[in-house]
VMD Tcl script that builds the backbone (N, CA, C; Angstrom):
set m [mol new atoms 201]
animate dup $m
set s [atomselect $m all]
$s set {name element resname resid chain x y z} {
  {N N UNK 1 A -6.112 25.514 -15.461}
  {CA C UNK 1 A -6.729 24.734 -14.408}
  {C C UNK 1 A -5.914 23.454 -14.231}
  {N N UNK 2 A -5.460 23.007 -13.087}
  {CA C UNK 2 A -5.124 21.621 -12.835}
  {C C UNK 2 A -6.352 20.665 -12.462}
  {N N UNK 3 A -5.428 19.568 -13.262}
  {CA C UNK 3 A -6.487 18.148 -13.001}
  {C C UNK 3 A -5.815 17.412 -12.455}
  {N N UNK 4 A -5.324 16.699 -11.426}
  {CA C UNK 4 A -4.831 15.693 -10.863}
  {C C UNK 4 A -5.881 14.022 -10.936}
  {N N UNK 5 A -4.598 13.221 -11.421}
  {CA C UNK 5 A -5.763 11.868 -10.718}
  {C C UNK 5 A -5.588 11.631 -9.310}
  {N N UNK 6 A -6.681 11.085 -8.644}
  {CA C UNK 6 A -6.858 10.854 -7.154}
  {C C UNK 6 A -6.820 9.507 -6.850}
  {N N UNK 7 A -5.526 8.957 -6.680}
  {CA C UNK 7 A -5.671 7.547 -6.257}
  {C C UNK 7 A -5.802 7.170 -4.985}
  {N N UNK 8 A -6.520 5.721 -4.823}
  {CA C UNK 8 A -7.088 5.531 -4.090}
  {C C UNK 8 A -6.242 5.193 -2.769}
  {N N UNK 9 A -6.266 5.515 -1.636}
  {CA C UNK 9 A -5.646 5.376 -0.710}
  {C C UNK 9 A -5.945 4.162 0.379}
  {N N UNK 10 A -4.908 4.062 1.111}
  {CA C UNK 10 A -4.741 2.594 1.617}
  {C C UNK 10 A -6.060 2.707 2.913}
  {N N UNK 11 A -7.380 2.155 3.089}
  {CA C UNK 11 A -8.675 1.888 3.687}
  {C C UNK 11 A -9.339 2.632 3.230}
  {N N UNK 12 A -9.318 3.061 1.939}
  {CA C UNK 12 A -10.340 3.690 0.616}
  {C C UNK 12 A -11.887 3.169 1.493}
  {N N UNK 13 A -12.210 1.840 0.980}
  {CA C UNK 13 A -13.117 1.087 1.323}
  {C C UNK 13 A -13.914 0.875 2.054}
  {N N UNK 14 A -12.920 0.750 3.719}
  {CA C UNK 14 A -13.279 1.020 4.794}
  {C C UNK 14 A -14.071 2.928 5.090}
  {N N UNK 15 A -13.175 3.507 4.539}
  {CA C UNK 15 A -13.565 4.772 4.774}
  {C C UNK 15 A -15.086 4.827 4.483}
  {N N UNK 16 A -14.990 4.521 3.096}
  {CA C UNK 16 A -16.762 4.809 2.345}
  {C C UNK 16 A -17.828 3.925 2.988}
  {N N UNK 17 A -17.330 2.602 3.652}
  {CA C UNK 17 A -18.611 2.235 4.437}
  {C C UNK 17 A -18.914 3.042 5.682}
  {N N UNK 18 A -18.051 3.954 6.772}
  {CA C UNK 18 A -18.195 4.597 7.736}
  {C C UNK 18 A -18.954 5.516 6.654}
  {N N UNK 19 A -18.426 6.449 5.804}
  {CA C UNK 19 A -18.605 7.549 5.713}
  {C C UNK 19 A -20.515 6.785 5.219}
  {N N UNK 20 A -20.607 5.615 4.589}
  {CA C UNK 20 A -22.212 5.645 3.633}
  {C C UNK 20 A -23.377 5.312 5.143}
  {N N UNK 21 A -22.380 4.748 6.418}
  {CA C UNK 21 A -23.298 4.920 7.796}
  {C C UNK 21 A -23.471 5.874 8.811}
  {N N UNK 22 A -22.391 6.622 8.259}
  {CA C UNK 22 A -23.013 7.901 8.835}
  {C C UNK 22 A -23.723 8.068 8.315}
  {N N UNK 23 A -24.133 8.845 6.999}
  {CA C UNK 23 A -25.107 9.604 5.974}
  {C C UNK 23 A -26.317 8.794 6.211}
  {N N UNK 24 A -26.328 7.603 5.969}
  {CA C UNK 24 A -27.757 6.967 6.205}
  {C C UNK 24 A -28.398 6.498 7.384}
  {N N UNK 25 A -27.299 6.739 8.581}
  {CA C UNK 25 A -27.828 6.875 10.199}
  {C C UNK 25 A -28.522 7.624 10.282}
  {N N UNK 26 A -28.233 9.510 9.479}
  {CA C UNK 26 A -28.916 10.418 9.886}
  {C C UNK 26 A -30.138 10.416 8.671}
  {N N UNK 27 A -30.454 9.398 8.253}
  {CA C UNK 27 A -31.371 9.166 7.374}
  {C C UNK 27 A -31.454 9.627 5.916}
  {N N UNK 28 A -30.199 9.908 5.071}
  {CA C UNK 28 A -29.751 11.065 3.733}
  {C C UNK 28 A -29.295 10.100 3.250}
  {N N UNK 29 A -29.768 10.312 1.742}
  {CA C UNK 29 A -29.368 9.592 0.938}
  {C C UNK 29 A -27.966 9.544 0.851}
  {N N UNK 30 A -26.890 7.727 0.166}
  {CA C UNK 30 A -25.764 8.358 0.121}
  {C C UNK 30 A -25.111 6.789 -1.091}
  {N N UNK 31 A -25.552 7.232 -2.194}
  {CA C UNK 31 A -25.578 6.082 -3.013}
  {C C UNK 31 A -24.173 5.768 -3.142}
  {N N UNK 32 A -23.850 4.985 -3.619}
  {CA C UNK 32 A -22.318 4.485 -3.382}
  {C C UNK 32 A -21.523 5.030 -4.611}
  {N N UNK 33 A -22.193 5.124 -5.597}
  {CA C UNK 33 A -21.238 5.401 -6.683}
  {C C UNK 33 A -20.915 7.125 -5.719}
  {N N UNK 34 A -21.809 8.132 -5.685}
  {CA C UNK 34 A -21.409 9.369 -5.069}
  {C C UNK 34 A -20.721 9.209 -4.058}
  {N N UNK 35 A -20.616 8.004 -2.551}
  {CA C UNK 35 A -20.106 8.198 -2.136}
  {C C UNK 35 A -18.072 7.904 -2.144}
  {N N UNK 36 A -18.630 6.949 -3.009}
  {CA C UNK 36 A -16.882 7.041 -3.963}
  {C C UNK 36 A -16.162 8.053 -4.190}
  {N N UNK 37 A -16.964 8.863 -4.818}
  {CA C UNK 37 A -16.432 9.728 -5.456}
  {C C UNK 37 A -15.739 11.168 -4.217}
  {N N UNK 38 A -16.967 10.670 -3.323}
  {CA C UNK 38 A -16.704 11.987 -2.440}
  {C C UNK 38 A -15.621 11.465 -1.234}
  {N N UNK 39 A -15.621 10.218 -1.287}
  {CA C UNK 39 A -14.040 9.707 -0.055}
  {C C UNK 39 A -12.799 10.030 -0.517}
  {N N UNK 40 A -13.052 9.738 -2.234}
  {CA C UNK 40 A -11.471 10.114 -2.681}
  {C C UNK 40 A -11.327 11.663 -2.786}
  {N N UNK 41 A -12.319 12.991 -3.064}
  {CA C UNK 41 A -12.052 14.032 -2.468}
  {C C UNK 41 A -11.845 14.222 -1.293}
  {N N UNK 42 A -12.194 13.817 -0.523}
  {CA C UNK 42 A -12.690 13.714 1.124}
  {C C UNK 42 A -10.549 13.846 1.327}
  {N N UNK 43 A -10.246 12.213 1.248}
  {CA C UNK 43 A -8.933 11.763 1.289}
  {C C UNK 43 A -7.748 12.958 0.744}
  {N N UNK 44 A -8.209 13.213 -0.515}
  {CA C UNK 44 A -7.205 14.188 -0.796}
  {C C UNK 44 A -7.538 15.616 -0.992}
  {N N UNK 45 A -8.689 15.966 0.298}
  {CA C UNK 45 A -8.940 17.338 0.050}
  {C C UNK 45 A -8.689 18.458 -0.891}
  {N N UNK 46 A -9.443 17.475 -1.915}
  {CA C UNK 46 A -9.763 18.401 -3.110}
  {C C UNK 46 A -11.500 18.807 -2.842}
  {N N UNK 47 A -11.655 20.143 -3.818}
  {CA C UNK 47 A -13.259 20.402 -3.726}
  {C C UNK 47 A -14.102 19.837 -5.284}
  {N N UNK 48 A -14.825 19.247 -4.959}
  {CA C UNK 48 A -15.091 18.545 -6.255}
  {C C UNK 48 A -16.468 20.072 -6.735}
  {N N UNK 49 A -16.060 20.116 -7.551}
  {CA C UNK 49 A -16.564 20.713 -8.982}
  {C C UNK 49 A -18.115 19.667 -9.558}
  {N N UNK 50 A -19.431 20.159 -8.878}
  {CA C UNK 50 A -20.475 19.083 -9.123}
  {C C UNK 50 A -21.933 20.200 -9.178}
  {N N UNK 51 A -22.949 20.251 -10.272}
  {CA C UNK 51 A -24.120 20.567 -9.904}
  {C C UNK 51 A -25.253 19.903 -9.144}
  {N N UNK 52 A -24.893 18.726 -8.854}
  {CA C UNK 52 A -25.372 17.209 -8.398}
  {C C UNK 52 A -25.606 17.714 -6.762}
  {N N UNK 53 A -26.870 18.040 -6.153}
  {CA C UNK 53 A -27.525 18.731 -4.891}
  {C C UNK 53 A -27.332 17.387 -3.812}
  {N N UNK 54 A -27.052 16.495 -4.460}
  {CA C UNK 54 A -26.977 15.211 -3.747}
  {C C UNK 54 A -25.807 15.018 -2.851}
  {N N UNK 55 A -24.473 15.864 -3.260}
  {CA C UNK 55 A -22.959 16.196 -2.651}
  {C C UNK 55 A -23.521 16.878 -1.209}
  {N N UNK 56 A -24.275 17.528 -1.458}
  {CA C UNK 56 A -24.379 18.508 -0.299}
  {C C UNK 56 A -24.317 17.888 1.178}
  {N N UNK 57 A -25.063 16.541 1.420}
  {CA C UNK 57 A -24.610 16.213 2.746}
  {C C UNK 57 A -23.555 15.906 2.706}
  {N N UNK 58 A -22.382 15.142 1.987}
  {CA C UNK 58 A -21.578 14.714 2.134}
  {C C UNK 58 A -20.399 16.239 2.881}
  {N N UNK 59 A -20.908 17.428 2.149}
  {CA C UNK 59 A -20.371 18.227 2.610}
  {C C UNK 59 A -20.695 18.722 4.535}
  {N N UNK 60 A -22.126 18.924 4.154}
  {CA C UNK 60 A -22.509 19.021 5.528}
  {C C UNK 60 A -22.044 17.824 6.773}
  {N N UNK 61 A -21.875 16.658 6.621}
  {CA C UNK 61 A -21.687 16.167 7.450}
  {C C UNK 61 A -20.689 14.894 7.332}
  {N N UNK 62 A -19.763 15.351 6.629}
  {CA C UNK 62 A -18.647 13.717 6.360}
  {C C UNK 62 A -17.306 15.551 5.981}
  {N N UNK 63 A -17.129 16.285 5.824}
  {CA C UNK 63 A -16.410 17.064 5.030}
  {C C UNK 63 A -16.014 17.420 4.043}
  {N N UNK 64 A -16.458 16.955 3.172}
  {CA C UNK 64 A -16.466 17.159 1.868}
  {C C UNK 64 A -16.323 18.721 1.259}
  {N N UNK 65 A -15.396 19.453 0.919}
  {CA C UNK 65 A -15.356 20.625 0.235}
  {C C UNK 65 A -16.174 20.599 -1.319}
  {N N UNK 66 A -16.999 21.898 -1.623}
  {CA C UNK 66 A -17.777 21.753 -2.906}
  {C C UNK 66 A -17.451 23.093 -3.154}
  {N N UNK 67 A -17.040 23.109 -4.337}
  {CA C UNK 67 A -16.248 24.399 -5.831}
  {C C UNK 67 A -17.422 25.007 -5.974}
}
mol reanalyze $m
mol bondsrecalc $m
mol representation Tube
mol addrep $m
């Protein structure tokens, strides 16, 4: 299995506040530590590997791929 680290890319920041107003425009939870996690997959379209049901909008509606 490969593990890559995912560094953070240049409007990291910016990204995760669009991406945490979308999610909570459409009223879904989108706590910040998860949504961290899911910009830097997001960014380097990786599928994050999570039992955590909480990913799921991020998939449904920001793009997020889930393993």
């Amino acid at each position: 299995m490969d593990f890559r680290e995912l560094r953070l890319l240049p409007g990291y920041w910016a990204r995760i506040g669009d991406t945490r107003a979308a999610l909570i425009g459409r009223r879904l939870k989108a706590p910040l530590a998860d949504t961290m996690i899911a910009q830097a997959c997001i960014d380097h379209d990786v599928a994050l590997i999570t039992r955590d049901h909480d990913f799921r909008h991020f998939a449904e509606h920001c793009g997020l791929r889930l393993a």
